[in-house]
mmCIF file of the protein (N, C-alpha, C, O) and its ligand, coordinates in Angstrom:
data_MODEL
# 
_entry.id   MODEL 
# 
loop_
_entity.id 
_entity.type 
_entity.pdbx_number_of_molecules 
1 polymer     1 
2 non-polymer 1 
# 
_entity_poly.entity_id                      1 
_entity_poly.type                           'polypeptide(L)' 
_entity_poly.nstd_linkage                   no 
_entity_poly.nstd_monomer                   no 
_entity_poly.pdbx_seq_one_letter_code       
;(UNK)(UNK)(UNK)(UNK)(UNK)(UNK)(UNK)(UNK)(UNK)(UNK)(UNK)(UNK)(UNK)(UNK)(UNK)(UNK)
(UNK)(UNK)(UNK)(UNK)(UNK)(UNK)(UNK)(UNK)(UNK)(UNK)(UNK)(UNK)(UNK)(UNK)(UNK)(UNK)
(UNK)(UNK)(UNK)(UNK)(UNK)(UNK)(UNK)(UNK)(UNK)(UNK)(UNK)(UNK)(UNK)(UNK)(UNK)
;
_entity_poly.pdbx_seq_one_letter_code_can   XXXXXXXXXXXXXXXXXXXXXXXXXXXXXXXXXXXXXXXXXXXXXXX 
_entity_poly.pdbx_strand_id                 A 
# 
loop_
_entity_poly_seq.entity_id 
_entity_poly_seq.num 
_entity_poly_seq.mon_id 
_entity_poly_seq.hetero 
1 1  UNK n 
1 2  UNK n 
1 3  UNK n 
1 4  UNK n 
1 5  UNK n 
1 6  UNK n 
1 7  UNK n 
1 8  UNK n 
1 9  UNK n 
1 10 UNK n 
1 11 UNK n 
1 12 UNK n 
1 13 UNK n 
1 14 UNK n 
1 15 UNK n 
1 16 UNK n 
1 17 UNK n 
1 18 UNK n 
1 19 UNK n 
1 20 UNK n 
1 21 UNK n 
1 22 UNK n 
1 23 UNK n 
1 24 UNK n 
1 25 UNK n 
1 26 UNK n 
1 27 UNK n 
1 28 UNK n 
1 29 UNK n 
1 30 UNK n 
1 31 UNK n 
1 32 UNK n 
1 33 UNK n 
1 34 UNK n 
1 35 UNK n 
1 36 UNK n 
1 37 UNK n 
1 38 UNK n 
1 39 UNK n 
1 40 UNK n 
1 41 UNK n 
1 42 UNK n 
1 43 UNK n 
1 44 UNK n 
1 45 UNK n 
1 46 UNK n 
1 47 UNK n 
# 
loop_
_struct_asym.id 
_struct_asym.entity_id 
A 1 
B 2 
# 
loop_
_chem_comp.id 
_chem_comp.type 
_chem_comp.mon_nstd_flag 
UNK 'L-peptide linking' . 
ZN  non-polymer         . 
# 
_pdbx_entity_nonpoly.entity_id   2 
_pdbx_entity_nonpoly.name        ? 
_pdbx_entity_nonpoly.comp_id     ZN 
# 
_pdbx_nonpoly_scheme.asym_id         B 
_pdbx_nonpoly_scheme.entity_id       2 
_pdbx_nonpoly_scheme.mon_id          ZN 
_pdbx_nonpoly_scheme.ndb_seq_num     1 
_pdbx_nonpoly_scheme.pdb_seq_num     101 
_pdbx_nonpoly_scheme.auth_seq_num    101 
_pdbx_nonpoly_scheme.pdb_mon_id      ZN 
_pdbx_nonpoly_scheme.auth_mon_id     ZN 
_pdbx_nonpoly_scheme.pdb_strand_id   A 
_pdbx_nonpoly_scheme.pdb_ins_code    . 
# 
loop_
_atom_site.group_PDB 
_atom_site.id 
_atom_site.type_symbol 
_atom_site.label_atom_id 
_atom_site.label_alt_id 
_atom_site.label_comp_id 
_atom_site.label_asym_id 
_atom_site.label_entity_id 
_atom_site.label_seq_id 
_atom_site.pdbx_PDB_ins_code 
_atom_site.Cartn_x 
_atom_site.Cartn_y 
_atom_site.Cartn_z 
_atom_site.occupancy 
_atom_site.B_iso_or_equiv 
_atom_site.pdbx_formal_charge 
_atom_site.auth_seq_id 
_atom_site.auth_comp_id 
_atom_site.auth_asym_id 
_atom_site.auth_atom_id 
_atom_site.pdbx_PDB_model_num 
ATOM   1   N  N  . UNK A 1 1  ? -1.904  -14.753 32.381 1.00 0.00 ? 1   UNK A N  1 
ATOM   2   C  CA . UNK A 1 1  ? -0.645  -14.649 31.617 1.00 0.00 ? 1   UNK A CA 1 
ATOM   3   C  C  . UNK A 1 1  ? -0.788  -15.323 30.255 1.00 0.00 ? 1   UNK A C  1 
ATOM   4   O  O  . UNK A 1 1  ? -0.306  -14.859 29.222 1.00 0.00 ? 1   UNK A O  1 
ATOM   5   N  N  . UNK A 1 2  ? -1.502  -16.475 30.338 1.00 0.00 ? 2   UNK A N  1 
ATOM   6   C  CA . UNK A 1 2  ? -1.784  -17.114 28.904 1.00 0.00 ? 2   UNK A CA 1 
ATOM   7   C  C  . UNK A 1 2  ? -2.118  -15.689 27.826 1.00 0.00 ? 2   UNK A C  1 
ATOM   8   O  O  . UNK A 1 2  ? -1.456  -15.460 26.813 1.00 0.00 ? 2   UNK A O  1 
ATOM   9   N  N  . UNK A 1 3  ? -3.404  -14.745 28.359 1.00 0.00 ? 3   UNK A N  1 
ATOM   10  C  CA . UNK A 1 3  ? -3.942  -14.686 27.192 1.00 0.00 ? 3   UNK A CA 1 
ATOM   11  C  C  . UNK A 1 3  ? -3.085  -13.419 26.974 1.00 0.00 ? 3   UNK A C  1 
ATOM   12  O  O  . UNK A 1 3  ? -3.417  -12.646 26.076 1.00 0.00 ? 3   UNK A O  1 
ATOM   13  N  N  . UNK A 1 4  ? -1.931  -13.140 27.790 1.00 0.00 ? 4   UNK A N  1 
ATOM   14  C  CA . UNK A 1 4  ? -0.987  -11.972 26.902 1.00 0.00 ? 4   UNK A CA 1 
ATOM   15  C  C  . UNK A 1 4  ? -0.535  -12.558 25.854 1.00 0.00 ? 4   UNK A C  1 
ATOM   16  O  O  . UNK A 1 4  ? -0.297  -12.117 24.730 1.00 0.00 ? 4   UNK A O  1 
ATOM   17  N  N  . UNK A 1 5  ? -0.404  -13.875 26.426 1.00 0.00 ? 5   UNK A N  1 
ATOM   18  C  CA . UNK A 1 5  ? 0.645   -15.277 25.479 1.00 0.00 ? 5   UNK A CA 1 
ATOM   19  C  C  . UNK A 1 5  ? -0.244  -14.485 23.629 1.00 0.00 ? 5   UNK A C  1 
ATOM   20  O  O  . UNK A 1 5  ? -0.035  -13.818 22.616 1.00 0.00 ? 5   UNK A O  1 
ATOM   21  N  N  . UNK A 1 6  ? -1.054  -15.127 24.257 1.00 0.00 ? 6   UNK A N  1 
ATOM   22  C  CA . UNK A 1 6  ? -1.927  -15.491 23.090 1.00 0.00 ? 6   UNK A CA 1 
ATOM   23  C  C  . UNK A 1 6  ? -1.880  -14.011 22.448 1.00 0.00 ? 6   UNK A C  1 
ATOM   24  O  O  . UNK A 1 6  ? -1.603  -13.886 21.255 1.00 0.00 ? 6   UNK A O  1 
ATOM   25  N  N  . UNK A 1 7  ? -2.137  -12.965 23.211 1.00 0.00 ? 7   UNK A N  1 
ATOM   26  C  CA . UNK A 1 7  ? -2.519  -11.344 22.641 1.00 0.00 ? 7   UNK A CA 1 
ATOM   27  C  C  . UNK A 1 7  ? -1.206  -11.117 21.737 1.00 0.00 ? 7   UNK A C  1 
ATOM   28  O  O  . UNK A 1 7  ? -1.401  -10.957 20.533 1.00 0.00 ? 7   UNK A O  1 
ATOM   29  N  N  . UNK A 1 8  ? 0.119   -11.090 22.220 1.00 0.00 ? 8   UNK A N  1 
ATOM   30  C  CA . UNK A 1 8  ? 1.348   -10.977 21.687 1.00 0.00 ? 8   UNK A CA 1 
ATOM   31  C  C  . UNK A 1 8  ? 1.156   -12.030 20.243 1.00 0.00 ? 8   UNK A C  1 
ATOM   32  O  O  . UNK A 1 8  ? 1.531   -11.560 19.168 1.00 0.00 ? 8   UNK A O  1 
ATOM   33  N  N  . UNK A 1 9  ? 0.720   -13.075 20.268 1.00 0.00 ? 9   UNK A N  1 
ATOM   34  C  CA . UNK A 1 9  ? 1.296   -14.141 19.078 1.00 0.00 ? 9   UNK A CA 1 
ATOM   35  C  C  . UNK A 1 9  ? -0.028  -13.426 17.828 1.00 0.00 ? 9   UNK A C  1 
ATOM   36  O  O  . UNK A 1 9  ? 0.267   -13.205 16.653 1.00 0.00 ? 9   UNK A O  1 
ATOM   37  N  N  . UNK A 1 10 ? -1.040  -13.238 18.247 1.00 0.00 ? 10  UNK A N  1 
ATOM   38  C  CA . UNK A 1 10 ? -2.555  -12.393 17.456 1.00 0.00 ? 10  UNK A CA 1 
ATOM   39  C  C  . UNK A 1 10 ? -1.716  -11.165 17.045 1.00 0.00 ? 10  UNK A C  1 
ATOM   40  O  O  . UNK A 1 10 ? -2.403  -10.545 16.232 1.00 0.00 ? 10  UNK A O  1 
ATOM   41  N  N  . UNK A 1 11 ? -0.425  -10.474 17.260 1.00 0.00 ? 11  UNK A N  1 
ATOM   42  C  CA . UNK A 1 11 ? -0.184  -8.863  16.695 1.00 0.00 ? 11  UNK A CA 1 
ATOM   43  C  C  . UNK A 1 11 ? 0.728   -9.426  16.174 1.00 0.00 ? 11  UNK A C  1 
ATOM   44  O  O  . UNK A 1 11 ? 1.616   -8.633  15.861 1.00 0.00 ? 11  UNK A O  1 
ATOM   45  N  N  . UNK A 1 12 ? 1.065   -11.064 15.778 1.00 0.00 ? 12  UNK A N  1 
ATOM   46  C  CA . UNK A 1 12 ? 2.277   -11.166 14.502 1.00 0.00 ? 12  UNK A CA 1 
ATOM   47  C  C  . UNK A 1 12 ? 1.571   -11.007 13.194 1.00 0.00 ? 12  UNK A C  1 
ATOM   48  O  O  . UNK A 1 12 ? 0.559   -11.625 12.864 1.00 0.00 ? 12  UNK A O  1 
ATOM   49  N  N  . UNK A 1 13 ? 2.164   -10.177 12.533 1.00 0.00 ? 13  UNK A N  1 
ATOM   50  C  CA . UNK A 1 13 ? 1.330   -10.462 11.128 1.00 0.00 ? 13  UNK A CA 1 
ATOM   51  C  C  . UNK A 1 13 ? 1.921   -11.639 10.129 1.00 0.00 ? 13  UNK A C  1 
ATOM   52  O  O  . UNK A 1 13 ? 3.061   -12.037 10.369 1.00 0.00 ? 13  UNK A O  1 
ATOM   53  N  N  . UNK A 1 14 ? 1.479   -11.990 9.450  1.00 0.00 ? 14  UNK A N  1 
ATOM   54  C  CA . UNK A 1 14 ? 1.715   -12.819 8.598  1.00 0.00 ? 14  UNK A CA 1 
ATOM   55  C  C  . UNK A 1 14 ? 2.378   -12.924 7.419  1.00 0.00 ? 14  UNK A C  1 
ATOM   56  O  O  . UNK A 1 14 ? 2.935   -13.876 6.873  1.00 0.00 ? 14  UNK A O  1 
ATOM   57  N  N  . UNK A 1 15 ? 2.160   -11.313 6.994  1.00 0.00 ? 15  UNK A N  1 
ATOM   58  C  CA . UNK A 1 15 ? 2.517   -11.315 6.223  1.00 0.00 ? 15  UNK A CA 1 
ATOM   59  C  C  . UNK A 1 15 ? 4.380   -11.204 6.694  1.00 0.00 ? 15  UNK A C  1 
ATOM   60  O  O  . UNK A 1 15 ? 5.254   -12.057 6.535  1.00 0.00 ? 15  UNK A O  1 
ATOM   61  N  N  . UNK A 1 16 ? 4.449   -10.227 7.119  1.00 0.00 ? 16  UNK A N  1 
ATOM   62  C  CA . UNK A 1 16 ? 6.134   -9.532  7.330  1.00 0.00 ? 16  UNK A CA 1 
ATOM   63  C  C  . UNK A 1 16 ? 6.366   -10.501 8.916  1.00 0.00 ? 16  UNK A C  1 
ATOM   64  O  O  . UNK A 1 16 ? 7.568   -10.568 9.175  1.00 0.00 ? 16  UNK A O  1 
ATOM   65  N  N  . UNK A 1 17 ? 5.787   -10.974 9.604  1.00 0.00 ? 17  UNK A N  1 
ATOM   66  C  CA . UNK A 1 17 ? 5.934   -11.694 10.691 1.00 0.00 ? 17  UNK A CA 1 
ATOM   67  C  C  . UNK A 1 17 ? 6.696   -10.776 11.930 1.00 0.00 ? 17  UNK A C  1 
ATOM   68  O  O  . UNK A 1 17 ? 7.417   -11.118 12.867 1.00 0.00 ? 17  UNK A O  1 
ATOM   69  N  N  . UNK A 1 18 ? 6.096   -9.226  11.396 1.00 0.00 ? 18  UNK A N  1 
ATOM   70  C  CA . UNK A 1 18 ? 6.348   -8.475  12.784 1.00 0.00 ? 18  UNK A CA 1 
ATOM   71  C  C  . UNK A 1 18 ? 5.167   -8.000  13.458 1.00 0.00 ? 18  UNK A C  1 
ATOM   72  O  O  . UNK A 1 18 ? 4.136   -7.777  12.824 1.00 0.00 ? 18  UNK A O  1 
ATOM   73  N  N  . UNK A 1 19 ? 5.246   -7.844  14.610 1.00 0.00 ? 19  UNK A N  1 
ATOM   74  C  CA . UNK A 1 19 ? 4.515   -7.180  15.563 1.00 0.00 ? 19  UNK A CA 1 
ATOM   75  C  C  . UNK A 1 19 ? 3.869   -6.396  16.057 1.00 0.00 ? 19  UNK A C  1 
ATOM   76  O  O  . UNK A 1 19 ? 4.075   -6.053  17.221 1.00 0.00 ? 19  UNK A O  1 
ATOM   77  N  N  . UNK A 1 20 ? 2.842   -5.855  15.270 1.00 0.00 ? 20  UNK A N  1 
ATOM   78  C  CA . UNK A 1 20 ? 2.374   -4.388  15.337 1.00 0.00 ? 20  UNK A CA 1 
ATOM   79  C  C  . UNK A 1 20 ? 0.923   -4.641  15.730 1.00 0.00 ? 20  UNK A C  1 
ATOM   80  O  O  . UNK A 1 20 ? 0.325   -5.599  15.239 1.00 0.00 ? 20  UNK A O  1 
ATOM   81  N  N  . UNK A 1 21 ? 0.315   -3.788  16.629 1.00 0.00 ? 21  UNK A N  1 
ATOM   82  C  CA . UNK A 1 21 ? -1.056  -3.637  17.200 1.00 0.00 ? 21  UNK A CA 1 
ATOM   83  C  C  . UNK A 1 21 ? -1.818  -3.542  16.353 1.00 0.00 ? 21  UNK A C  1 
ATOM   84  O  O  . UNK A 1 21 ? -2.962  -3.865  16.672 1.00 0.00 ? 21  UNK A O  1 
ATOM   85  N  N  . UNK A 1 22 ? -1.550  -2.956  14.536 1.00 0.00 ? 22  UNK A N  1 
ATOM   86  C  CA . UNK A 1 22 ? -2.668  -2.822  14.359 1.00 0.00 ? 22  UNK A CA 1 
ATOM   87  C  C  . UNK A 1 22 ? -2.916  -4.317  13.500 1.00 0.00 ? 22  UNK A C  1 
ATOM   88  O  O  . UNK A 1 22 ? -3.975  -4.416  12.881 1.00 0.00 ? 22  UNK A O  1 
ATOM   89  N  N  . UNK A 1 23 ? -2.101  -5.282  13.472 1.00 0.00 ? 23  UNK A N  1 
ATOM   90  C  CA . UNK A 1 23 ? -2.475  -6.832  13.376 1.00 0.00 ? 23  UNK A CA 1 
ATOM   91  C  C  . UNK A 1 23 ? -3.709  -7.037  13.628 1.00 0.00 ? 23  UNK A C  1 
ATOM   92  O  O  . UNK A 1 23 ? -4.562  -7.277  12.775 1.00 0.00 ? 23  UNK A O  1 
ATOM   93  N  N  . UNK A 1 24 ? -3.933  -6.937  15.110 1.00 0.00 ? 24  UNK A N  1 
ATOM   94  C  CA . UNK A 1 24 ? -4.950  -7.484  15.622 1.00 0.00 ? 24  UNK A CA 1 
ATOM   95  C  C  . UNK A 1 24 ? -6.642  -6.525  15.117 1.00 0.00 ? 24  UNK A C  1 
ATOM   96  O  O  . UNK A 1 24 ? -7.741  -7.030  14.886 1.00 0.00 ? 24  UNK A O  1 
ATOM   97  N  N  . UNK A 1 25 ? -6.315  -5.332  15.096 1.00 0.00 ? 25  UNK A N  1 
ATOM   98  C  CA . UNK A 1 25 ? -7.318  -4.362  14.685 1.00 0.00 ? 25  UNK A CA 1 
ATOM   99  C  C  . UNK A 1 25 ? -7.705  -4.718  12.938 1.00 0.00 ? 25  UNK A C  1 
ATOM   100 O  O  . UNK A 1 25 ? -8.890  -4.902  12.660 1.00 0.00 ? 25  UNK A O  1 
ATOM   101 N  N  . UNK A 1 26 ? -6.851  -4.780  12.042 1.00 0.00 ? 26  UNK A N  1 
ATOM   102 C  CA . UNK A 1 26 ? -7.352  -5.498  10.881 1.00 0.00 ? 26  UNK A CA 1 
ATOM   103 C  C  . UNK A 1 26 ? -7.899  -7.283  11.048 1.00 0.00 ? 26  UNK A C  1 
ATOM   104 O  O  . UNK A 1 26 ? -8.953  -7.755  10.622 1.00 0.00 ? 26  UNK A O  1 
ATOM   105 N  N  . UNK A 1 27 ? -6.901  -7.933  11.728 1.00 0.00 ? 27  UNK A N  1 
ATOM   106 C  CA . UNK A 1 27 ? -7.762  -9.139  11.660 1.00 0.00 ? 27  UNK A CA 1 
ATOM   107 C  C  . UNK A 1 27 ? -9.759  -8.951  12.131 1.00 0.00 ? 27  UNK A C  1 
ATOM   108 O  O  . UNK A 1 27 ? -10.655 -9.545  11.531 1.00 0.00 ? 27  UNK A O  1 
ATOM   109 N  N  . UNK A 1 28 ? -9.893  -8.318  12.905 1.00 0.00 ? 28  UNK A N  1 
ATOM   110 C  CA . UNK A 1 28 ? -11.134 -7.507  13.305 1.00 0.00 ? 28  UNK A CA 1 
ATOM   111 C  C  . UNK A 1 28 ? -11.991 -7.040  12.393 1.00 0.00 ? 28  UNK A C  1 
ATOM   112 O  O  . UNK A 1 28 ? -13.112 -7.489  12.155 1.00 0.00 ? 28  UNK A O  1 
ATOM   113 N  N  . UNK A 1 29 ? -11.427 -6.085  11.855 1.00 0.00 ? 29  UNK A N  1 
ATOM   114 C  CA . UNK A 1 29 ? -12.201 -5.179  10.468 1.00 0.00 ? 29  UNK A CA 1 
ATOM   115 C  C  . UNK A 1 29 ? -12.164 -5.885  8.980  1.00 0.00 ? 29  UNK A C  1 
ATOM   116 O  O  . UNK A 1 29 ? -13.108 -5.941  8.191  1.00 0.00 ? 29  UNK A O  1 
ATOM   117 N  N  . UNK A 1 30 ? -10.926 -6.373  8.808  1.00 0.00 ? 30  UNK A N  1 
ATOM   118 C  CA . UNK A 1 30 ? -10.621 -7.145  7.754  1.00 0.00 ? 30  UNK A CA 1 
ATOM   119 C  C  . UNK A 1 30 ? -10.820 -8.755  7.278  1.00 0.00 ? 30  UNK A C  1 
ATOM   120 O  O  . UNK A 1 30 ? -10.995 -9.409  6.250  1.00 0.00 ? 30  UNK A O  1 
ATOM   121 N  N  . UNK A 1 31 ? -10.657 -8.960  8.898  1.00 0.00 ? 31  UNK A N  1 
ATOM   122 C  CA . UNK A 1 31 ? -10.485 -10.576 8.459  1.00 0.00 ? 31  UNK A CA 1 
ATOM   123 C  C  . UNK A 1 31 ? -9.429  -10.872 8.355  1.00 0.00 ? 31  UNK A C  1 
ATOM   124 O  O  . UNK A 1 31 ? -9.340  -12.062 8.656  1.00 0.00 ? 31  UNK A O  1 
ATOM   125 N  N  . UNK A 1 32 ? -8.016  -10.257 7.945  1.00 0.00 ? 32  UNK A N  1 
ATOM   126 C  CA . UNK A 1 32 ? -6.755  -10.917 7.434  1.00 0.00 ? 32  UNK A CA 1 
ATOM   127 C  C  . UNK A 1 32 ? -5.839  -10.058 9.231  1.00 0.00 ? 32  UNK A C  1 
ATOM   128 O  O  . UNK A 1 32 ? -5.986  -9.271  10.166 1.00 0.00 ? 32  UNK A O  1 
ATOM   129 N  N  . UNK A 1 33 ? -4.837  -11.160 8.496  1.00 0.00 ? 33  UNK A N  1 
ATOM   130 C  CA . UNK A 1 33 ? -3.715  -11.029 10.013 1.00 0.00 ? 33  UNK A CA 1 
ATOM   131 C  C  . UNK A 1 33 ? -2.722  -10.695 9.807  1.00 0.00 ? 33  UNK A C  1 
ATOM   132 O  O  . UNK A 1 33 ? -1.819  -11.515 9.968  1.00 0.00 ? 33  UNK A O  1 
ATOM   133 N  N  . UNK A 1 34 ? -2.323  -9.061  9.261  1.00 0.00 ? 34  UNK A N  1 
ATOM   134 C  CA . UNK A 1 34 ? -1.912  -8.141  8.590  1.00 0.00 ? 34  UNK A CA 1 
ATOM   135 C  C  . UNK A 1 34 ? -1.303  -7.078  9.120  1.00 0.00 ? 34  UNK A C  1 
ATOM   136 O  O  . UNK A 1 34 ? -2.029  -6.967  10.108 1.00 0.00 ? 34  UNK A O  1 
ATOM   137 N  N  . UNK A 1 35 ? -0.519  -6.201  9.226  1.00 0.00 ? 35  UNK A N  1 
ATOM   138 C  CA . UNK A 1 35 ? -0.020  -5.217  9.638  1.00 0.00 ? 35  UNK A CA 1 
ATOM   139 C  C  . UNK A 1 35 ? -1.103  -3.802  8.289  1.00 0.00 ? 35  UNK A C  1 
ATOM   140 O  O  . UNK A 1 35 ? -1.939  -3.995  7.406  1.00 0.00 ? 35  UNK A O  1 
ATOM   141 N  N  . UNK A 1 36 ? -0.521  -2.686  8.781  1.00 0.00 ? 36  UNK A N  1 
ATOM   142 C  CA . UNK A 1 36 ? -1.116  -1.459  8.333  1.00 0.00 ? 36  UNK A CA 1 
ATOM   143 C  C  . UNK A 1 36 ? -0.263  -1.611  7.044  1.00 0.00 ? 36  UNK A C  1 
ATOM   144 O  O  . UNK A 1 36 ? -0.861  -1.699  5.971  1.00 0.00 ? 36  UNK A O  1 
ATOM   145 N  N  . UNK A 1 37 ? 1.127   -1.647  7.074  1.00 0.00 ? 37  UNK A N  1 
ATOM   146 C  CA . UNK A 1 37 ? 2.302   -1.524  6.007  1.00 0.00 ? 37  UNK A CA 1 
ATOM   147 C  C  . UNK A 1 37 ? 1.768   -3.202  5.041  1.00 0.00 ? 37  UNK A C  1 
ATOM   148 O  O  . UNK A 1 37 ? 2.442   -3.387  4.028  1.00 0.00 ? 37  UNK A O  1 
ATOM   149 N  N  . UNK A 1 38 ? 0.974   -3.995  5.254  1.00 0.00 ? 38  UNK A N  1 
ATOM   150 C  CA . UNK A 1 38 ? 1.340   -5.003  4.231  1.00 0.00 ? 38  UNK A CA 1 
ATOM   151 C  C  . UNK A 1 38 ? -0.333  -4.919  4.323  1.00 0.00 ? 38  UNK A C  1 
ATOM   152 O  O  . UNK A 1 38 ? -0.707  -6.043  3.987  1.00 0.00 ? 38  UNK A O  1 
ATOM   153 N  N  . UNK A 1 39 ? -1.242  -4.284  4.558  1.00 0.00 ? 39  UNK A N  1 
ATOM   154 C  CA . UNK A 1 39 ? -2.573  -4.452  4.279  1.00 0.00 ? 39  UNK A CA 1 
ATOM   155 C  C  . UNK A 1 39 ? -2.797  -3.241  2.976  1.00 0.00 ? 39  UNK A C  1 
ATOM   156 O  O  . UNK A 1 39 ? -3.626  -3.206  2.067  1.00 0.00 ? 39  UNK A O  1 
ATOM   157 N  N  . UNK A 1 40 ? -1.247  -1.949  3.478  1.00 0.00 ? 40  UNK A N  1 
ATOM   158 C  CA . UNK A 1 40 ? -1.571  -0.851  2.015  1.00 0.00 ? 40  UNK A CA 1 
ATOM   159 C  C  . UNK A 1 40 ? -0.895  -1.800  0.660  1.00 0.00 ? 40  UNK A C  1 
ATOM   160 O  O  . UNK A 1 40 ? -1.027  -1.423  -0.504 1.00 0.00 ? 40  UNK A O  1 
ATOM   161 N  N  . UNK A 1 41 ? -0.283  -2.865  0.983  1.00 0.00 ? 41  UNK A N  1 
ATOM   162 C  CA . UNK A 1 41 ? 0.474   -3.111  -0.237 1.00 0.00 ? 41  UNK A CA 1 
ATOM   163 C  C  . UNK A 1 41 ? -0.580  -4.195  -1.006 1.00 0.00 ? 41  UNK A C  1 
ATOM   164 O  O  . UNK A 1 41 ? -0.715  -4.265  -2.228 1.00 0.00 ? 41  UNK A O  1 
ATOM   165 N  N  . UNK A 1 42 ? -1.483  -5.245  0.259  1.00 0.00 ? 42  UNK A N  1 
ATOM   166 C  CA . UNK A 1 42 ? -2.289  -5.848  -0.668 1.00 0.00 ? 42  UNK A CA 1 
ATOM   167 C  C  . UNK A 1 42 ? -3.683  -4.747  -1.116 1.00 0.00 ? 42  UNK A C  1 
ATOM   168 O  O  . UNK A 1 42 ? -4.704  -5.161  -1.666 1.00 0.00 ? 42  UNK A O  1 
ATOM   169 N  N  . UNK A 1 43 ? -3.494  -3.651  -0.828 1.00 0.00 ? 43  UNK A N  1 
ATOM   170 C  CA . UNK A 1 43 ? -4.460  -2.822  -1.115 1.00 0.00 ? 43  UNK A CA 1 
ATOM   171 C  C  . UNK A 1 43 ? -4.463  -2.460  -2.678 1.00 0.00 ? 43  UNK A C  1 
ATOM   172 O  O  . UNK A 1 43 ? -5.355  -2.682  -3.496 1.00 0.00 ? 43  UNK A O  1 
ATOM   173 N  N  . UNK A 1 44 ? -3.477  -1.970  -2.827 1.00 0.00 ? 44  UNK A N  1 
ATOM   174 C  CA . UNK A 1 44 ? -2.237  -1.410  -3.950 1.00 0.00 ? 44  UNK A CA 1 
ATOM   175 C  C  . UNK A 1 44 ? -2.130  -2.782  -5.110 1.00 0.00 ? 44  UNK A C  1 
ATOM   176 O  O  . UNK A 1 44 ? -2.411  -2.789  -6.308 1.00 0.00 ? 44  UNK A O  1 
ATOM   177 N  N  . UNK A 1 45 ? -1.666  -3.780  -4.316 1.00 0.00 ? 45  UNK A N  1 
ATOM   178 C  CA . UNK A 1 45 ? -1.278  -5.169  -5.141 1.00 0.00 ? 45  UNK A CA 1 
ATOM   179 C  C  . UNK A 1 45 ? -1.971  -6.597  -4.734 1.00 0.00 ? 45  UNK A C  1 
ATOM   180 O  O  . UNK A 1 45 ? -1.439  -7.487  -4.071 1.00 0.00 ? 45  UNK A O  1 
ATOM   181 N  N  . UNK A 1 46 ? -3.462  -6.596  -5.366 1.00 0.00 ? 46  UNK A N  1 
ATOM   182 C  CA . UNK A 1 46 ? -4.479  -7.712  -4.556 1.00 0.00 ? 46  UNK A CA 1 
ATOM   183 C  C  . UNK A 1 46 ? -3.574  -8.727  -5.751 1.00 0.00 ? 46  UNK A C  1 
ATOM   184 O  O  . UNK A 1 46 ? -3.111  -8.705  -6.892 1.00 0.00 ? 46  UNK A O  1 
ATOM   185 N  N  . UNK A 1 47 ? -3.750  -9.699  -4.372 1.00 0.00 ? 47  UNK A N  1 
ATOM   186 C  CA . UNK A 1 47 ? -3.501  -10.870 -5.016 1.00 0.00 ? 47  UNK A CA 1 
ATOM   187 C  C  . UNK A 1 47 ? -4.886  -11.596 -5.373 1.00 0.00 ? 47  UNK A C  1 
ATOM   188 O  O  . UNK A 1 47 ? -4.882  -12.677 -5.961 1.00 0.00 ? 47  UNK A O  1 
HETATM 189 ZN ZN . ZN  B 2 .  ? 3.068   -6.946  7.846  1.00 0.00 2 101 ZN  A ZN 1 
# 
């Protein structure tokens, strides 16, 4: 049960602090702990 704990808190993104699966799939590929919707915007707008 922990590591749902843990699986659920890994798909918050950081940026928008919602919940989406592909969080965890960019932290993976990317490195950052990101949703799809705020990984096109730092795509678009690098900080
Ligand atoms: Zn986001």
């Amino acid at each position: 049960m922990l590591q749902n704990e843990d699986k659920d808190l890994n798909e918050i993104c950081e940026e928008c602090k919602k919940e989406d699966e592909s969080v965890t799939q960019n932290l993976i590929v990317h490195g950052y702990k990101i949703c799809d919707s705020c990984k096109l915007s730092k795509t678009i707008f690098p900080i």
